[in-house]
C-alpha positions as CSV (number, residue, x, y, z in Angstrom):
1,X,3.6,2.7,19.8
2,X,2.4,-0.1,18.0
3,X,-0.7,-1.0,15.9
4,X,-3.4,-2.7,17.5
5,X,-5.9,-3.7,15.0
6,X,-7.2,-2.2,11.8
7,X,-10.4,-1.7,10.5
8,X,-11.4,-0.7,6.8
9,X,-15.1,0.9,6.8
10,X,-17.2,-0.8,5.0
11,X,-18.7,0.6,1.3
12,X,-21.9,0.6,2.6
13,X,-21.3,2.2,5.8
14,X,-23.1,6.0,6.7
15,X,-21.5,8.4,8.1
16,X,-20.6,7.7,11.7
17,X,-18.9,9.5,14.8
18,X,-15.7,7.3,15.9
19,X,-16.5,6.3,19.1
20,X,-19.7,4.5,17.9
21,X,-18.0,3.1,15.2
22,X,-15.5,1.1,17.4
23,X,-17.9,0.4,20.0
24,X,-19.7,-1.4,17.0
25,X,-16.4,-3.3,15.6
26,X,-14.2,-4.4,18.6
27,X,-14.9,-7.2,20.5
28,X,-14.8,-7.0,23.8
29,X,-13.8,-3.3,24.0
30,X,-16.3,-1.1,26.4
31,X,-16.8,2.6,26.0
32,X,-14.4,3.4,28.6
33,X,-11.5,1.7,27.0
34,X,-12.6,3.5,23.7
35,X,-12.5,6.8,25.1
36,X,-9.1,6.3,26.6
37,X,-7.6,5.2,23.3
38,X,-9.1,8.1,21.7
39,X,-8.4,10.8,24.2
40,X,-4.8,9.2,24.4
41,X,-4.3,10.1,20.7
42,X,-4.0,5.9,20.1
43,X,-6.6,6.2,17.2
44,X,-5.9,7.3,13.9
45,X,-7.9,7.7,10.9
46,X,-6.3,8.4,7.4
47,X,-2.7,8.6,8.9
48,X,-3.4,11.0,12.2
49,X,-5.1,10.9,15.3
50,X,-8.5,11.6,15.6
51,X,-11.5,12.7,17.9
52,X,-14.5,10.9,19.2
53,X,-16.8,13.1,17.3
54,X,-15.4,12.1,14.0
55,X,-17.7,11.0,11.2
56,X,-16.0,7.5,9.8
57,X,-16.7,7.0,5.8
58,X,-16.1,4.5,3.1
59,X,-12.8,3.1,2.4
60,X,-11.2,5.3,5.4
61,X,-8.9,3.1,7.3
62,X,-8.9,3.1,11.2
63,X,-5.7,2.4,12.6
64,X,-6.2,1.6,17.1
65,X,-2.4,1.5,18.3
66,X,-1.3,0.2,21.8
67,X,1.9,1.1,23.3
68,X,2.7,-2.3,24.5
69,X,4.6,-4.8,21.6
70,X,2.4,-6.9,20.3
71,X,3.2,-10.6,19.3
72,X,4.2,-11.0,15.8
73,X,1.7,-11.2,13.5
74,X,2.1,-11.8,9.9
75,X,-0.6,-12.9,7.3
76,X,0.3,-15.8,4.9
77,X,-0.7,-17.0,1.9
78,X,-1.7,-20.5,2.5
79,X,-3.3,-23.3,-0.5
80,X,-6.6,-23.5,0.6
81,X,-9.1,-25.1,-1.8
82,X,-11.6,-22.5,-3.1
83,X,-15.3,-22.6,-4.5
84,X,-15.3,-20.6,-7.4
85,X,-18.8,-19.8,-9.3
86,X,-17.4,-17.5,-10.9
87,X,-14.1,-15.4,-12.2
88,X,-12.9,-12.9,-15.1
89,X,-10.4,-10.0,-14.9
90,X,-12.3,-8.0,-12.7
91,X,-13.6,-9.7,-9.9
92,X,-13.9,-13.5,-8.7
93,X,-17.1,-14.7,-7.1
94,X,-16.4,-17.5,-3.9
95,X,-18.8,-19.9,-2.3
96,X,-17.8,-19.5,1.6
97,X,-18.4,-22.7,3.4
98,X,-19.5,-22.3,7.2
99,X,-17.1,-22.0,9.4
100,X,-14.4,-20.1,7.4
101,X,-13.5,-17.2,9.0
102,X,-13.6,-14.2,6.2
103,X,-10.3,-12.1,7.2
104,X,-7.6,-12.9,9.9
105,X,-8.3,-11.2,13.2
106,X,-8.9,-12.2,17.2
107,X,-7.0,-15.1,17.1
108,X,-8.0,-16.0,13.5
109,X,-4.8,-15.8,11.5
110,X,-4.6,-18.9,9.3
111,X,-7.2,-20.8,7.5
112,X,-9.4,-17.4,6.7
113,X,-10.8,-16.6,3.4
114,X,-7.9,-14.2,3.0
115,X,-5.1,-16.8,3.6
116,X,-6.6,-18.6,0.5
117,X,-7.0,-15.2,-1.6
118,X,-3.8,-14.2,-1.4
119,X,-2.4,-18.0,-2.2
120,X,-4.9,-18.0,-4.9
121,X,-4.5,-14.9,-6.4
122,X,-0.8,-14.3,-5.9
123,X,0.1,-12.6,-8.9
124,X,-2.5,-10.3,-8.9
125,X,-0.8,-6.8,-7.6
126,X,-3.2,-5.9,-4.9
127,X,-2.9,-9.6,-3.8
128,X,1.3,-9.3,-3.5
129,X,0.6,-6.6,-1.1
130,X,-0.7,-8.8,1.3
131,X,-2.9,-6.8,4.3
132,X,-5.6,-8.4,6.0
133,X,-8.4,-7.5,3.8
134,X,-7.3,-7.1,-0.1
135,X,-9.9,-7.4,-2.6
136,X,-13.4,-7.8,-0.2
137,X,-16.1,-5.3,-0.7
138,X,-18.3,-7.1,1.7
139,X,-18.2,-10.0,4.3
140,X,-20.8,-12.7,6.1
141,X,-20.1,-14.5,9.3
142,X,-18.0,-17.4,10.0
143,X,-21.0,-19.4,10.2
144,X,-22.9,-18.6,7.4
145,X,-22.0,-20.0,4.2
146,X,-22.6,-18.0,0.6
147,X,-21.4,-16.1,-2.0
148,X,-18.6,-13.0,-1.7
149,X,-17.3,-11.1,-4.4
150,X,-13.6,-10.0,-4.8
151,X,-12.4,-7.7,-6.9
152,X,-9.1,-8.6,-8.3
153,X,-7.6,-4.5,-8.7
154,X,-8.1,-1.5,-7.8
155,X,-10.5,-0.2,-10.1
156,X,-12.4,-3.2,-9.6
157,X,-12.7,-2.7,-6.1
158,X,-13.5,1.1,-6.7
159,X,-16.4,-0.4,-8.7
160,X,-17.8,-2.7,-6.3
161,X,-17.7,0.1,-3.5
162,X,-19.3,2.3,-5.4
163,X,-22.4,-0.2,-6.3
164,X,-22.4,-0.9,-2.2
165,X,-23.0,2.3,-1.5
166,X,-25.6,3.3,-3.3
167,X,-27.4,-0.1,-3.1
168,X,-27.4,-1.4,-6.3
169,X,-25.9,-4.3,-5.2
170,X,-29.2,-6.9,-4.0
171,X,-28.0,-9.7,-1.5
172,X,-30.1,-12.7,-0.6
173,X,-30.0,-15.0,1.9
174,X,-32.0,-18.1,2.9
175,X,-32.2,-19.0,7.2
176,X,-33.8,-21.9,8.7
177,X,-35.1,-20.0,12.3
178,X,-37.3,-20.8,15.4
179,X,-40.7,-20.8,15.4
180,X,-43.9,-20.4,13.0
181,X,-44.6,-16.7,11.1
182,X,-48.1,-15.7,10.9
183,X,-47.6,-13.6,7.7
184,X,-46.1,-14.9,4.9
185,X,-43.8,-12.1,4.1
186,X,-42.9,-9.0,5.8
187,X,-40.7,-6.2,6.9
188,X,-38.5,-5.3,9.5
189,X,-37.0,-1.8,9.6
190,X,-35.3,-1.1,13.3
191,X,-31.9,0.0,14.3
192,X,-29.6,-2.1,15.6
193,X,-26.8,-1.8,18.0
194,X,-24.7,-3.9,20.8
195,X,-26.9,-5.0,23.8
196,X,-25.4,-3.1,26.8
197,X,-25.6,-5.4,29.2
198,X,-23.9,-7.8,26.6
199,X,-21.3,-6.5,24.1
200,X,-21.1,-9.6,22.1
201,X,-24.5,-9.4,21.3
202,X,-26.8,-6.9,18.9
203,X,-30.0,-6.0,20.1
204,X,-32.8,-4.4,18.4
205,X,-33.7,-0.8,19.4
206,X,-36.8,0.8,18.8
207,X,-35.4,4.8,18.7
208,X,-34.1,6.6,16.3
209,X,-30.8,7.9,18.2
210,X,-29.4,4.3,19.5
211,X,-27.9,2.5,16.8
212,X,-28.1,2.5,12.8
213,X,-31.0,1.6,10.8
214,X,-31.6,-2.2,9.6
215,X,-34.3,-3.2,6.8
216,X,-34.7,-6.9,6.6
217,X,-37.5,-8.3,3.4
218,X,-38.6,-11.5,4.5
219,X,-40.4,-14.1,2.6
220,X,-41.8,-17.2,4.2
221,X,-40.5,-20.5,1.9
222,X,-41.6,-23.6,4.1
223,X,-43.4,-23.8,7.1
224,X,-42.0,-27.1,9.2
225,X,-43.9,-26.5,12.3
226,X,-41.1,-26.4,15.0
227,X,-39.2,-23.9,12.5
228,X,-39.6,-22.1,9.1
229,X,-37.5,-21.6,6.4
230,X,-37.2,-18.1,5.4
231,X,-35.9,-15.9,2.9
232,X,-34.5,-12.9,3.4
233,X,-33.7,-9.7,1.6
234,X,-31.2,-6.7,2.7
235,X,-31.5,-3.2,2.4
236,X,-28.9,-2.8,5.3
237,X,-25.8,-4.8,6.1
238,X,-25.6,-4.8,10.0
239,X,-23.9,-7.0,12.1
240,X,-25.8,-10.0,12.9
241,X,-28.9,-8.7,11.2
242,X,-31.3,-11.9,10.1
243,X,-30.4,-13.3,13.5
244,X,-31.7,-10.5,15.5
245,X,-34.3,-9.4,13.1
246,X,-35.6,-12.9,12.7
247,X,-35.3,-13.3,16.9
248,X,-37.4,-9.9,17.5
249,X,-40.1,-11.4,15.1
């Protein structure tokens, strides 16, 4: 038996039965193969295997083995230039350009965020250890450029988990979108979850049981007509979340 792919829940993340979870964070991976990992004892949380009903939390670690060998797959520390705003003992604040993928993963296994962390911050202990996702509290799309915030130990991770949780922490962000508003500001509070006829997309959903909550703040900055220029405040931190939120408006 050998491991898959991990996954470390997110600070912010609520309570969540394990199939959902992973139905929400791999890629191209239906229900049906879910299940079958799962009833097949292939899917372990905090060192053992665990049901589908299992409620997921912050920090725990899922572990989805295969019982084919995988390729060899190591993460490397590589000398990619970093945007630093800012940096003390704690934590260290990046600027992540577009198109940088965040941590290694899917075919992404050099020239991530975390290929330049670990170069970067090599003799920090947590950074020695290597992994595929030492010191991130949070993440944002390849795509989308902005800041993240790393903590450089344990305790400082801790820290930022704890302020993601309960909230404290405010992210903003600003889009360009499709299209003209006809408020100025607003508010869009929906769940979200993948669009079953299309895994690889999110989807809006209007009841309560599909899905978990999403609250979007908008605020409209310049209107240019063809498309506006928005920004946009998070409650939630939901895959893909301006993108659909701003799409259902």
């Amino acid at each position: 038996m050998f491991l898959y792919t991990e996954i470390v829940v997110d600070a912010g993340q609520q309570p969540l039965r394990l199939d959902r979870f992973l139905a929400d964070r791999l890629e191209n991976a239906s229900r049906t193969f879910i299940k079958q990992k799962i009833d097949e004892g292939l899917v372990w949380v905090g060192g053992k295997p665990c049901k589908a009903s299992y409620l997921v939390k912050p920090g725990e670690c899922v572990q989805v083995y295969q019982l084919q060998e995988p390729r060899a797959i190591e993460v490397l520390p590589e000398p990619i230039p970093l945007d630093i705003v800012y940096e003390d003992e704690h934590i260290l604040v990046v600027n992540k350009p577009a198109g940088m993928v965040v941590h290694p993963g899917h075919g992404h296994f050099s020239g991530t965020l975390i290929n330049a962390l670990l170069y970067y911050l090599r003799e920090e202990p947590l950074f020695r250890q290597g992994g595929l996702r030492p010191g991130l509290a949070h993440r944002i799309d390849k795509d989308t450029s902005g800041l993240l915030v790393v903590g450089k130990s344990e305790a400082a991770m801790s820290g930022l988990g704890e302020q993601f949780l309960a909230h404290t922490v405010h992210r903003t962000y600003v889009a360009l979108v499709w299209g003209q508003f006809r408020e100025r500001e607003g508010t869009v509070d929906t769940n979200l979850a993948r669009d079953p006829s299309d895994r690889q997309r999110m989807r809006v959903f209007l009841d309560e049981e599909t899905g978990k909550r999403a609250i979007t703040h908008w605020r409209l900055l310049r209107d240019y007509t063809l498309v506006s220029l928005v920004e946009c405040s998070l409650e939630t931190g939901r895959m893909h979340q301006i993108r659909v939120h701003m799409q259902y408006l």
